[in-house]
GULUM-955111 format. One line per field, with one value per atom (N, C-alpha, C, O): residue in three letters; x, y, z. Coordinates in pm, 1 decimal. Layout:
N
code: ALA ...
xx: X ...
yy: Y ...
zz: Z ...
// end
This chain:
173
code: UNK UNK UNK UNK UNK UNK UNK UNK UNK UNK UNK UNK UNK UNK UNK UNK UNK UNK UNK UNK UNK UNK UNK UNK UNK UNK UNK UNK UNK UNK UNK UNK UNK UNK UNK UNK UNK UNK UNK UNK UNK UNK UNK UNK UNK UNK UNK UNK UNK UNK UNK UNK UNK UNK UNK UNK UNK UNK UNK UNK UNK UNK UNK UNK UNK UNK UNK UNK UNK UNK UNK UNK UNK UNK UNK UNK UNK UNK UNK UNK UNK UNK UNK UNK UNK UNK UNK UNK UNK UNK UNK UNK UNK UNK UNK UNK UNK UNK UNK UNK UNK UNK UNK UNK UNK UNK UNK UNK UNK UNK UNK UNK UNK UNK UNK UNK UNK UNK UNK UNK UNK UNK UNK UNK UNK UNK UNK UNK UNK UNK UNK UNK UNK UNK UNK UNK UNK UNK UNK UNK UNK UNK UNK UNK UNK UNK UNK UNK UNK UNK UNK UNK UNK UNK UNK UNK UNK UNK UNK UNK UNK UNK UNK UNK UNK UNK UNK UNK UNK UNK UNK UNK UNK UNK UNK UNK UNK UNK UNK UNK UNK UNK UNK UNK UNK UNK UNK UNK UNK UNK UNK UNK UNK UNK UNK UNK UNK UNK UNK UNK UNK UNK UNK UNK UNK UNK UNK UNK UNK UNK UNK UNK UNK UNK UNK UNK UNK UNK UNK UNK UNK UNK UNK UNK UNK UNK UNK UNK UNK UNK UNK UNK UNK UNK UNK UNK UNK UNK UNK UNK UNK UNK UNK UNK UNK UNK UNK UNK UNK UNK UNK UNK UNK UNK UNK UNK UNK UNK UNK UNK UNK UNK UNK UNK UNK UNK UNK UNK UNK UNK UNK UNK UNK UNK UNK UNK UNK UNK UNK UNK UNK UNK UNK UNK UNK UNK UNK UNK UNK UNK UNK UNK UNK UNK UNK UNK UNK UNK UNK UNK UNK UNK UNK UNK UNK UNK UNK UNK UNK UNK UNK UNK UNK UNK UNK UNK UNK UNK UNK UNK UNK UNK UNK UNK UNK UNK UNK UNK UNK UNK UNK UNK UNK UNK UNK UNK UNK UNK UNK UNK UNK UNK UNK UNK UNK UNK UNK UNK UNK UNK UNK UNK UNK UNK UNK UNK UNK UNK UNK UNK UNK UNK UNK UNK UNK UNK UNK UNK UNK UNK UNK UNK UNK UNK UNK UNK UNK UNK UNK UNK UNK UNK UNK UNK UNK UNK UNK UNK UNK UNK UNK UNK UNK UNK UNK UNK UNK UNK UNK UNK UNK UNK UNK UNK UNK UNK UNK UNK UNK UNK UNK UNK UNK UNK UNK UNK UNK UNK UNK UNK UNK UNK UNK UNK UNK UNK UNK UNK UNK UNK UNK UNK UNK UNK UNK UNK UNK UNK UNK UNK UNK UNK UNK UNK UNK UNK UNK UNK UNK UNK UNK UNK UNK UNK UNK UNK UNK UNK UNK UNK UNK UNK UNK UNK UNK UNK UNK UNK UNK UNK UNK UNK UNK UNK UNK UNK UNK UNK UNK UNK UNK UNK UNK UNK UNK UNK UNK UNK UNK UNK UNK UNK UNK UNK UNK UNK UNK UNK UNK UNK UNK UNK UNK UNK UNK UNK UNK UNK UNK UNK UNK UNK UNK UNK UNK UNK UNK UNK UNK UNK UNK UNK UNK UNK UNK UNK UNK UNK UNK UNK UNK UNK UNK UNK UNK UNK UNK UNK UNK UNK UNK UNK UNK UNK UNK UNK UNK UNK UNK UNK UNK UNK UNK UNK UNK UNK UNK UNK UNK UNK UNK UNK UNK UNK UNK UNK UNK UNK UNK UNK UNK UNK UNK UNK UNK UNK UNK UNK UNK UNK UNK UNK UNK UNK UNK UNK UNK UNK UNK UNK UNK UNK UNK UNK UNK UNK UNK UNK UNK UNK UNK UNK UNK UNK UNK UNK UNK UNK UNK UNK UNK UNK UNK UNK UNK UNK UNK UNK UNK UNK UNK UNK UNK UNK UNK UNK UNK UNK UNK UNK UNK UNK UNK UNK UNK UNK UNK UNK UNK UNK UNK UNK UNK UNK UNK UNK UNK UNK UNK UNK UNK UNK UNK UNK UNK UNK UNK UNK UNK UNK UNK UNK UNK UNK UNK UNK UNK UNK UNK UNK UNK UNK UNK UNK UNK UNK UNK UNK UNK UNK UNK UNK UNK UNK UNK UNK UNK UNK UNK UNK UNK UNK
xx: 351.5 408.0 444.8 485.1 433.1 479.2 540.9 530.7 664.5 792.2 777.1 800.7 730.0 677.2 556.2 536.6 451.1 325.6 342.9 427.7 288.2 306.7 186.6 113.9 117.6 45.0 -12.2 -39.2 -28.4 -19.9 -161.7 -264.3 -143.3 -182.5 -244.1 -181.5 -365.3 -364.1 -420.1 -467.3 -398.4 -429.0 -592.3 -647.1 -674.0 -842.8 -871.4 -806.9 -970.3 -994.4 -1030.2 -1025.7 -1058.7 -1090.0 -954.3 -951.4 -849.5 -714.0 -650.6 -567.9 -680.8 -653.7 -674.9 -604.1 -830.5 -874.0 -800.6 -807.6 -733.2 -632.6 -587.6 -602.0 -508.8 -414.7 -434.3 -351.1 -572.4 -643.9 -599.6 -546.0 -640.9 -603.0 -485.3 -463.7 -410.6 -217.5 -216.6 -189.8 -253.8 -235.4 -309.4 -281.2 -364.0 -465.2 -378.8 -356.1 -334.0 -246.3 -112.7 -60.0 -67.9 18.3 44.9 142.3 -86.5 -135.7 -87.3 -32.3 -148.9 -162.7 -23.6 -30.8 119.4 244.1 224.6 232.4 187.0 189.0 243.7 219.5 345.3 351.5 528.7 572.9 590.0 706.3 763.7 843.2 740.0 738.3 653.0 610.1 609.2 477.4 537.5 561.2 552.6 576.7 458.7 377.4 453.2 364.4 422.9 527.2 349.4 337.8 259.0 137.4 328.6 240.1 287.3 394.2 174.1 258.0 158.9 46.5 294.8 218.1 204.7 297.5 111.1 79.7 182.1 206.2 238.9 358.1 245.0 151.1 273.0 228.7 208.2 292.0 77.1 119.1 27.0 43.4 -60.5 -179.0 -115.2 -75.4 -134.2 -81.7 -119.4 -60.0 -227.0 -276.5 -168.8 -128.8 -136.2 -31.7 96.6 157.1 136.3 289.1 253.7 139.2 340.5 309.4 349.1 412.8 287.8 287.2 441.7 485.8 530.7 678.9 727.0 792.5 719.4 744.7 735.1 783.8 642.9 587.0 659.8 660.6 718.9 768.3 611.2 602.5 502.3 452.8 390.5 297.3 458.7 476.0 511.8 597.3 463.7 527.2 472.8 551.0 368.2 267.5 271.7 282.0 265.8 235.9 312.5 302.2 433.6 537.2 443.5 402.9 429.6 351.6 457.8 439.2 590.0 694.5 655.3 661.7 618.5 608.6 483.2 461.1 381.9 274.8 267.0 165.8 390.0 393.6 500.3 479.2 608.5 682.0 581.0 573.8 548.9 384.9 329.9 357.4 277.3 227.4 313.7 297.6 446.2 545.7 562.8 515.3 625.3 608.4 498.8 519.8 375.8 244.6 217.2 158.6 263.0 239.7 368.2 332.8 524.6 568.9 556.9 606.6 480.8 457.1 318.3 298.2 256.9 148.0 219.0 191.9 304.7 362.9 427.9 421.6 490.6 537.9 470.0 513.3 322.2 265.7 247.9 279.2 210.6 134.9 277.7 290.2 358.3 505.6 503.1 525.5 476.3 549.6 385.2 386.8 289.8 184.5 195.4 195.6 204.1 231.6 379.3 388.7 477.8 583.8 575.0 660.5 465.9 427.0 326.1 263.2 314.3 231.6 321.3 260.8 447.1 546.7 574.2 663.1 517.5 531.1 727.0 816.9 738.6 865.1 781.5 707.6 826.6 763.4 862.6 970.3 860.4 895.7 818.4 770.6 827.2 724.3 849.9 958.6 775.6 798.9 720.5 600.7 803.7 671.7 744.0 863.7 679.4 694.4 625.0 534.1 684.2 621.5 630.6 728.6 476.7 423.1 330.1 289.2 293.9 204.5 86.7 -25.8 114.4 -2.5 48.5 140.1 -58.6 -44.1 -50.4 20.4 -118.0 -176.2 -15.3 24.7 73.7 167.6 266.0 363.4 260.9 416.9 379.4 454.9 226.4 215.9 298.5 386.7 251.7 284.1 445.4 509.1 495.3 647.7 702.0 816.5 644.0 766.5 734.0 846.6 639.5 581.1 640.1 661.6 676.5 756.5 935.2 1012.2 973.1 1111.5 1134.8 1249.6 1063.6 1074.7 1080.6 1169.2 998.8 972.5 907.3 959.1 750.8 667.5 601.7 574.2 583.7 503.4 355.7 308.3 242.3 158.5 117.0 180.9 24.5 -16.7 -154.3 -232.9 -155.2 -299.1 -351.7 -285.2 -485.6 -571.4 -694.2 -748.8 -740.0 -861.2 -945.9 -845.6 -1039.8 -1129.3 -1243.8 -1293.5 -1290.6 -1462.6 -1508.8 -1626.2 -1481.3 -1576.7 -1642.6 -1742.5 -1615.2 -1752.7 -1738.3 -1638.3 -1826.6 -1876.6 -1958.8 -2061.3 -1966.7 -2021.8 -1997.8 -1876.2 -2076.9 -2112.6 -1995.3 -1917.1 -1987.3 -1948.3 -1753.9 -1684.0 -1720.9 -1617.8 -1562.3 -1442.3 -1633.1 -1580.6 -1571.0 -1505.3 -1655.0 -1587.6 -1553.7 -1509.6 -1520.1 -1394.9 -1293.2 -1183.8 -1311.9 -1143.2 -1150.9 -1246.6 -1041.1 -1022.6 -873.8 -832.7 -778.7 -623.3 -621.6 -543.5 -724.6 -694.0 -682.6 -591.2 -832.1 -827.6 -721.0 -723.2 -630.0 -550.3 -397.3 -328.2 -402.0 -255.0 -267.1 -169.7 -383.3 -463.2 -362.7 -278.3 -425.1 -377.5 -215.5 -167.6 -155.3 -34.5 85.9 206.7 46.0 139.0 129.1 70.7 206.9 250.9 217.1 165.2 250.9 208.0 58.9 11.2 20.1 -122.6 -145.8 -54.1 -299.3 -346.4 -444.8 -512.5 -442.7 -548.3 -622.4 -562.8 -761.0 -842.5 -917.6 -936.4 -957.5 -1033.3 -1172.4 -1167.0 -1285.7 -1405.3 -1431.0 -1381.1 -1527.0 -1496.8 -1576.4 -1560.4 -1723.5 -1796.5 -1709.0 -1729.0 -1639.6 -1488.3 -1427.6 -1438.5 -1347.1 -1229.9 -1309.2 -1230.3 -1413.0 -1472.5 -1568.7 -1635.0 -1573.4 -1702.1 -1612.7 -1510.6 -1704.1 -1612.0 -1683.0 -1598.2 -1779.0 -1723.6 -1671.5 -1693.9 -1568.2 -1463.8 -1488.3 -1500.9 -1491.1 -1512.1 -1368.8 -1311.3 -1357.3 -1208.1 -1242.8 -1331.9 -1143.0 -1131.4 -1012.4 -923.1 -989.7 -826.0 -830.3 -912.6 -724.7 -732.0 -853.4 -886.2 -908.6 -1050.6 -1167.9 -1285.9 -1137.2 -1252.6 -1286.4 -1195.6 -1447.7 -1465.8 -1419.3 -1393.2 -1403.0 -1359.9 -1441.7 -1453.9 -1486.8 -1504.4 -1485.1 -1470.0 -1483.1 -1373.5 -1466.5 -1477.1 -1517.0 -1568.3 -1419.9 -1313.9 -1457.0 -1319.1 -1347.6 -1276.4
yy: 2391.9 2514.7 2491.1 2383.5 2564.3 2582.8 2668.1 2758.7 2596.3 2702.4 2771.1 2891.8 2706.0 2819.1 2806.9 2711.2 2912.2 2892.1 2951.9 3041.0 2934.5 2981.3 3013.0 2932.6 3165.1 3203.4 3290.8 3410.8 3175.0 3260.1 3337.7 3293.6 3469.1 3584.4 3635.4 3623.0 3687.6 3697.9 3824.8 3840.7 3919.5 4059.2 4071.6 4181.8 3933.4 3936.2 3940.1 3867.2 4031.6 4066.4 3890.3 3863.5 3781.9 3665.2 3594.3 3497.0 3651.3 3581.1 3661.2 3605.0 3764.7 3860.8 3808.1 3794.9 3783.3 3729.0 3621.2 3615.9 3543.2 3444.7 3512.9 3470.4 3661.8 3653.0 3750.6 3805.4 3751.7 3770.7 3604.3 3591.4 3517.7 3386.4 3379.4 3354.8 3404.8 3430.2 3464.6 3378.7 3633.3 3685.7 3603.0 3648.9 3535.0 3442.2 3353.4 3350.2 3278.1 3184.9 3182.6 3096.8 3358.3 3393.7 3445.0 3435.3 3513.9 3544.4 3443.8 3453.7 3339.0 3212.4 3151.9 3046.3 3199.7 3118.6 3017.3 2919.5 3010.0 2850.1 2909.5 2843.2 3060.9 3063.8 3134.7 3242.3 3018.5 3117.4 3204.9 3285.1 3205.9 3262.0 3224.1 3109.5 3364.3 3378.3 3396.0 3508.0 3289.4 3332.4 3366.2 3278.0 3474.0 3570.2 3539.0 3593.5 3450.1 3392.6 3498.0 3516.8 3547.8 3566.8 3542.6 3580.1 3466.6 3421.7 3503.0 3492.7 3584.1 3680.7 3539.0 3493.9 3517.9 3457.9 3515.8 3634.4 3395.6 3427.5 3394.5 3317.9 3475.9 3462.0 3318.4 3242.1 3273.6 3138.0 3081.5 2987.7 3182.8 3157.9 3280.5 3396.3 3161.4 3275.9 3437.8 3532.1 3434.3 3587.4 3684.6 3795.6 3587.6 3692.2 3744.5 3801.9 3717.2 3735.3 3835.9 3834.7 3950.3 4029.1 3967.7 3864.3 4070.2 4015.8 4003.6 3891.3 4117.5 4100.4 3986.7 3930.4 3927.4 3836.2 3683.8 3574.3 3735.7 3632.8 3665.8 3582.5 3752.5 3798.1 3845.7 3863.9 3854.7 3943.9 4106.2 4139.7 4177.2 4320.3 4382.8 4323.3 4501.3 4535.4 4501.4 4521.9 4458.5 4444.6 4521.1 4639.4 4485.2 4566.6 4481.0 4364.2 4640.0 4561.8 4539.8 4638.8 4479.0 4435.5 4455.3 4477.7 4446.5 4433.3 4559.9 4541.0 4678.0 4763.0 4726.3 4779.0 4657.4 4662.9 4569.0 4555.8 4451.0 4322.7 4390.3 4351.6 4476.9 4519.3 4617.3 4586.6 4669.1 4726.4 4624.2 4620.4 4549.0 4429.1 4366.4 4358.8 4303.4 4261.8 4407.9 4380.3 4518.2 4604.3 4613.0 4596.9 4645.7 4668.1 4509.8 4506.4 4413.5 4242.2 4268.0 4281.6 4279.3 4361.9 4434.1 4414.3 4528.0 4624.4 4602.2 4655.6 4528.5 4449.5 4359.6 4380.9 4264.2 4221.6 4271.6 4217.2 4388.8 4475.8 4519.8 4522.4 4571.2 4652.1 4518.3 4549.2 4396.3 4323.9 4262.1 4245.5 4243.7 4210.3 4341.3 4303.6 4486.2 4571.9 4576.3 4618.0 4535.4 4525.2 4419.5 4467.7 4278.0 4179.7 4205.9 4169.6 4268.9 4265.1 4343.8 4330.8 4460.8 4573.8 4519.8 4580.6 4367.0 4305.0 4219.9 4165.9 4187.9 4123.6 3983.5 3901.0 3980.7 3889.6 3866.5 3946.3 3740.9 3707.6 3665.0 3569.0 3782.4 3779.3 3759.9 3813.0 3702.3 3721.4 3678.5 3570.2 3765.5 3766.5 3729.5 3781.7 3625.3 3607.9 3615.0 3589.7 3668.4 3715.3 3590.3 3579.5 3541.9 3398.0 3467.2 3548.0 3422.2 3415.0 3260.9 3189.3 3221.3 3110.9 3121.1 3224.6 2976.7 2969.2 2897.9 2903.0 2831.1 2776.8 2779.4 2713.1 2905.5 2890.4 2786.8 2806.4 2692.6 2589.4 2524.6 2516.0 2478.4 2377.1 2504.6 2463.6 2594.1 2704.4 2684.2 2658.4 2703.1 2711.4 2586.3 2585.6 2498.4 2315.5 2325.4 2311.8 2342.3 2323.4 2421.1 2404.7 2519.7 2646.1 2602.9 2584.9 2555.4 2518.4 2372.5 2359.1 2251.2 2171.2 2222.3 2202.9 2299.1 2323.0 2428.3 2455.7 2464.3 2579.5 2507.7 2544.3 2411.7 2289.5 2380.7 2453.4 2391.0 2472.1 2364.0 2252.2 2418.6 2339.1 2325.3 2227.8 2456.6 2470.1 2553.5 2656.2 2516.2 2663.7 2637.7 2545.6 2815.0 2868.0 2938.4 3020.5 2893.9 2977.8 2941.7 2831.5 3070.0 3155.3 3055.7 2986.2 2990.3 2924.4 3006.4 3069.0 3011.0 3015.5 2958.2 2994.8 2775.1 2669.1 2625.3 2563.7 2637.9 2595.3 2461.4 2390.0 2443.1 2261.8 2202.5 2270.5 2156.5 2090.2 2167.8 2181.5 2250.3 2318.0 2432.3 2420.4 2518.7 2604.6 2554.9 2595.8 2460.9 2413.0 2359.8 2369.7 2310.1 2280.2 2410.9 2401.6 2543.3 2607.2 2663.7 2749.2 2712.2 2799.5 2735.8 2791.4 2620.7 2525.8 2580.6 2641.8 2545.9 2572.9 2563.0 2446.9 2660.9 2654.0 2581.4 2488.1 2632.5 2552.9 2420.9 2366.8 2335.0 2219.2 2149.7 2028.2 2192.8 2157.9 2112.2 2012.0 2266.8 2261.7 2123.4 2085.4 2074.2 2014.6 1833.9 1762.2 1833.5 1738.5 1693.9 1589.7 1824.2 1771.3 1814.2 1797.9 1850.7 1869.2 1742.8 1645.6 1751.0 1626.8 1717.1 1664.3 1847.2 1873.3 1995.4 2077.2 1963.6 1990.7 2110.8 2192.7 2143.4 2286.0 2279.1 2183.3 2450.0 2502.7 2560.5 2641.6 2532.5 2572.8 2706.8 2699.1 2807.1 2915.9 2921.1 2932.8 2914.8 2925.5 3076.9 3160.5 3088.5 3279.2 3318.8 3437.1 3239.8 3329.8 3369.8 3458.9 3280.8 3262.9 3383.4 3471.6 3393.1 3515.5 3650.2 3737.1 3692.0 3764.2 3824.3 3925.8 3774.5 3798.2 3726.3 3657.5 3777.6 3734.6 3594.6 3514.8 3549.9 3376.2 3300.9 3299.1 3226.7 3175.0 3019.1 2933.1 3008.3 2807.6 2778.1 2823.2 2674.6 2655.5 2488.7 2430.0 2427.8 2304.4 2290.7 2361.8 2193.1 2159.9 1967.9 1895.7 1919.1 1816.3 1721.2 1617.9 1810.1 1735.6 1752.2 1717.3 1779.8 1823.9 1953.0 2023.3 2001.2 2099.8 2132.0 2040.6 2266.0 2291.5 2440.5 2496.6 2498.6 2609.4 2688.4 2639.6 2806.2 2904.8 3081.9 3156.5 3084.2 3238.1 3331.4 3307.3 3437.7 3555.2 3602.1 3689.4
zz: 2568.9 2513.6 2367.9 2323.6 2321.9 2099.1 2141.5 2224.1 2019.0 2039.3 1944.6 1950.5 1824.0 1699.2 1635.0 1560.1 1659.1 1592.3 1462.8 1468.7 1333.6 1183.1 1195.7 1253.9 1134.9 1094.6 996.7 1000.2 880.4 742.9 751.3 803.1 685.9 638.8 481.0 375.7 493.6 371.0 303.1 190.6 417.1 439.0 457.2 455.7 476.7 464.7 656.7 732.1 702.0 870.2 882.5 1002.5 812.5 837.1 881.7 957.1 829.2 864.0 985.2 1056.9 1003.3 1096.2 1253.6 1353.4 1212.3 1313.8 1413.7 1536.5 1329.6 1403.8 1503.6 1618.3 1470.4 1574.6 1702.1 1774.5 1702.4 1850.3 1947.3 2057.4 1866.3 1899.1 1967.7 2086.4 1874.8 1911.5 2037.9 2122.0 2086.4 2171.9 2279.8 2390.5 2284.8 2380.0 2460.4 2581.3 2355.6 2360.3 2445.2 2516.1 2395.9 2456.3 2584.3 2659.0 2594.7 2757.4 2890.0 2999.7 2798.2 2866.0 2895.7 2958.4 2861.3 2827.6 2792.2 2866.5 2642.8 2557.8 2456.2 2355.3 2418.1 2294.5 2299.6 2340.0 2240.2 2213.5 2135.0 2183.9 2024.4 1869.2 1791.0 1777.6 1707.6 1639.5 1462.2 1416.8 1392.1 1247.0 1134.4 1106.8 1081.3 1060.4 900.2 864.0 811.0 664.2 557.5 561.8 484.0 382.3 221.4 173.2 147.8 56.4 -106.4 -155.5 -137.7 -257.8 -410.2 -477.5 -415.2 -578.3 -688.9 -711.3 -755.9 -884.0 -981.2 -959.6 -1109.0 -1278.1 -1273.8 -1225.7 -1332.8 -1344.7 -1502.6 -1580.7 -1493.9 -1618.8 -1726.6 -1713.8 -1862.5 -2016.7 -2015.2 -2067.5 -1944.4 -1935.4 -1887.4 -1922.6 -1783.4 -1700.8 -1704.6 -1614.0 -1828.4 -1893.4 -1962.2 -2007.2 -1989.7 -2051.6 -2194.5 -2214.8 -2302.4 -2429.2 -2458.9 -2483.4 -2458.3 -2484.0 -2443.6 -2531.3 -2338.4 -2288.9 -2362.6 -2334.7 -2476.3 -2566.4 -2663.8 -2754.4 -2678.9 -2847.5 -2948.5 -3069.9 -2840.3 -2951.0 -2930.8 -2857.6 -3004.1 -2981.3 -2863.8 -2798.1 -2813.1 -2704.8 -2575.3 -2482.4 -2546.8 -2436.4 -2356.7 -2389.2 -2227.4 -2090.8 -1980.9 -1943.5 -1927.5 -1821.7 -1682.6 -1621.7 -1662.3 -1489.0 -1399.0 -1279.4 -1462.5 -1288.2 -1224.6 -1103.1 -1249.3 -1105.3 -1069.2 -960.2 -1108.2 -1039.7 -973.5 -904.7 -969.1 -881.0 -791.7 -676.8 -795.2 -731.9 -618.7 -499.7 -644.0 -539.0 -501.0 -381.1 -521.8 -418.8 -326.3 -204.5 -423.0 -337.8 -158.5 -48.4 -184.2 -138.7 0.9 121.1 -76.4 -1.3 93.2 201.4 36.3 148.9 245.7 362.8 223.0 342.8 453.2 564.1 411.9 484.7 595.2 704.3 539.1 575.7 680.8 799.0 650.1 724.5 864.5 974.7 827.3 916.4 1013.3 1128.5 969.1 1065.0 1169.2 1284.2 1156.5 1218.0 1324.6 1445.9 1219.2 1334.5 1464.9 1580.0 1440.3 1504.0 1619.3 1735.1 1564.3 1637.6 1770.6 1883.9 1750.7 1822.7 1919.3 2036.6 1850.1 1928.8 2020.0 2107.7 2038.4 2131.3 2216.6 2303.2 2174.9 2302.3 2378.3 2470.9 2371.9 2418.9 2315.6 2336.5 2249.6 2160.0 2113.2 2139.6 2044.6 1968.5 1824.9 1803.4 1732.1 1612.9 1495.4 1522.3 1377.1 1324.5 1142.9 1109.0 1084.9 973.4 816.7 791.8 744.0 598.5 514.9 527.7 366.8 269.9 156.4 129.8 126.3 -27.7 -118.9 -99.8 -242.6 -385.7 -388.7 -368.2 -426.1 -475.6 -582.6 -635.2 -615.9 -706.7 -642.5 -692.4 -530.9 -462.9 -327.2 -278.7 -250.7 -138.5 -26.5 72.3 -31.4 11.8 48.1 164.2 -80.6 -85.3 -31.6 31.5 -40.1 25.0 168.2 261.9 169.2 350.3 408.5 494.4 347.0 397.2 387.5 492.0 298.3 292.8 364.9 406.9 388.4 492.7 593.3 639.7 701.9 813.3 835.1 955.5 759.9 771.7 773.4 867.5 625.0 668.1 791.7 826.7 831.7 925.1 1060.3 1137.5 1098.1 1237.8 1297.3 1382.0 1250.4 1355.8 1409.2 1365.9 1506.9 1602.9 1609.2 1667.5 1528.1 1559.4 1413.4 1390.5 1327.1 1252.7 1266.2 1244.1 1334.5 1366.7 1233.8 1170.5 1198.2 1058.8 1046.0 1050.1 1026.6 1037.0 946.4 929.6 875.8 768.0 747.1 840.8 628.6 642.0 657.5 662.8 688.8 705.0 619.7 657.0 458.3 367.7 352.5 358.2 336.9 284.4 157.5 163.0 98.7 -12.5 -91.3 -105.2 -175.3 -290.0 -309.6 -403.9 -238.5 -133.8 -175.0 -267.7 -68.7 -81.4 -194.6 -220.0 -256.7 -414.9 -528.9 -632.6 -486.2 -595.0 -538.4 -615.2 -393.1 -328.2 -281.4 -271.2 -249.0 -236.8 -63.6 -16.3 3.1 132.7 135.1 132.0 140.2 147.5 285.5 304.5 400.3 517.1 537.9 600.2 454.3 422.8 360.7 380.0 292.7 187.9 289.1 307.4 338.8 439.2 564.0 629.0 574.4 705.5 651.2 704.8 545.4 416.6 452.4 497.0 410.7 393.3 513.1 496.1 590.5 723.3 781.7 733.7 919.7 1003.2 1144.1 1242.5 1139.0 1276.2 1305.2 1226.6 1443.6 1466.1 1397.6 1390.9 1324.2 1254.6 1349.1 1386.4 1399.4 1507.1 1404.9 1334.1 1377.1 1283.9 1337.0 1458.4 1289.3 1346.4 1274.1 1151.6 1327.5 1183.2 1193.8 1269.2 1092.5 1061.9 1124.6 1154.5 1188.9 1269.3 1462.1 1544.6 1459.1 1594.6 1585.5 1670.6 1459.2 1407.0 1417.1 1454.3 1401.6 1380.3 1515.8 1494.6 1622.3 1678.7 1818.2 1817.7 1940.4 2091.8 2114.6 2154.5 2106.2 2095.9 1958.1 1837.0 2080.5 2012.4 1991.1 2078.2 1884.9 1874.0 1776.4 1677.4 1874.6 1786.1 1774.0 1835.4 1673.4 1589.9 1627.2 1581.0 1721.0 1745.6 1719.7 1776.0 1625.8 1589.8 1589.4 1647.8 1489.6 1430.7 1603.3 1598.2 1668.6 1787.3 1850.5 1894.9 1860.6 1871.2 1998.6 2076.8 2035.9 2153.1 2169.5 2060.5 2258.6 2314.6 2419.1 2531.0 2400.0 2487.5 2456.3 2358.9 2601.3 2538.6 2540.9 2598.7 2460.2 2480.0 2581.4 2631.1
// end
């Protein structure tokens, strides 16, 4: 049994997909609480400051248009908490500002003591993986406890192939 599975979010049907998983899981009584991650990206490149901000001339205020995102990843959040909890679920959803999702996932999922984080991948490799990076790969890196990997043709489609500590496993839906 996991007393807390973390499952970061990233509003893409590829991350979504996880939490068909969830409910699986949960069917099954292996799941006690479902934490529902989403972590909105902070300013981090010169571009992204508005010019005032620089002292030169007046630029362009961005806070309502990050205040709308902030906002709109909430609510996002929300629907999916009020979704799961209408399946009997114990939900509970957080929204982060980071600058790298990868290292917020890893550090809230350690200070938090989850037991389990389930997430969706595309699976790329070589070429692929080097200029899209893999947040999944990354989080895999620096945690201590087990990542249930999802690949995207899994998340997406009723067979399910799952990656549980580095071994394939299969499971039709």
């Amino acid at each position: 049994m996991f007393n807390k599975i973390l499952v970061p979010l990233d509003g893409s049907a590829l991350a979504e997909g996880a939490l068909s998983r969830v409910l699986d899981l949960a069917r099954q009584g292996l799941v006690n609480k479902v934490i529902l991650l989403n972590v909105v990206k902070l300013k981090t490149r010169l571009t992204d400051i508005p010019l005032n901000e620089l002292g030169i001339g007046m630029g362009m205020d961005t806070a309502p248009q990050w205040h709308e995102e902030l906002g709109r990843s909430r609510d996002y959040l929300t629907s999916w908490e009020f979704r799961l909890r209408s399946q009997g679920l114990k939900v509970e959803s957080v929204l982060l500002e980071g600058r790298h999702p990868a290292r917020d996932i890893s550090k809230f999922a350690q200070e938090s003591d989850v037991d389990l984080i389930l997430v969706a991948t595309h699976g790329y490799t070589g070429v692929k993986r080097m200029l899209f990076g893999s947040v999944a790969a990354k989080v895999i890196q620096k945690v201590r406890m087990p990542v249930f990997l999802i690949r995207e043709a899994a998340a997406v489609s009723d067979q399910v192939k799952y990656t549980f500590a580095g071994k394939p496993l299969s499971h039709a839906a």
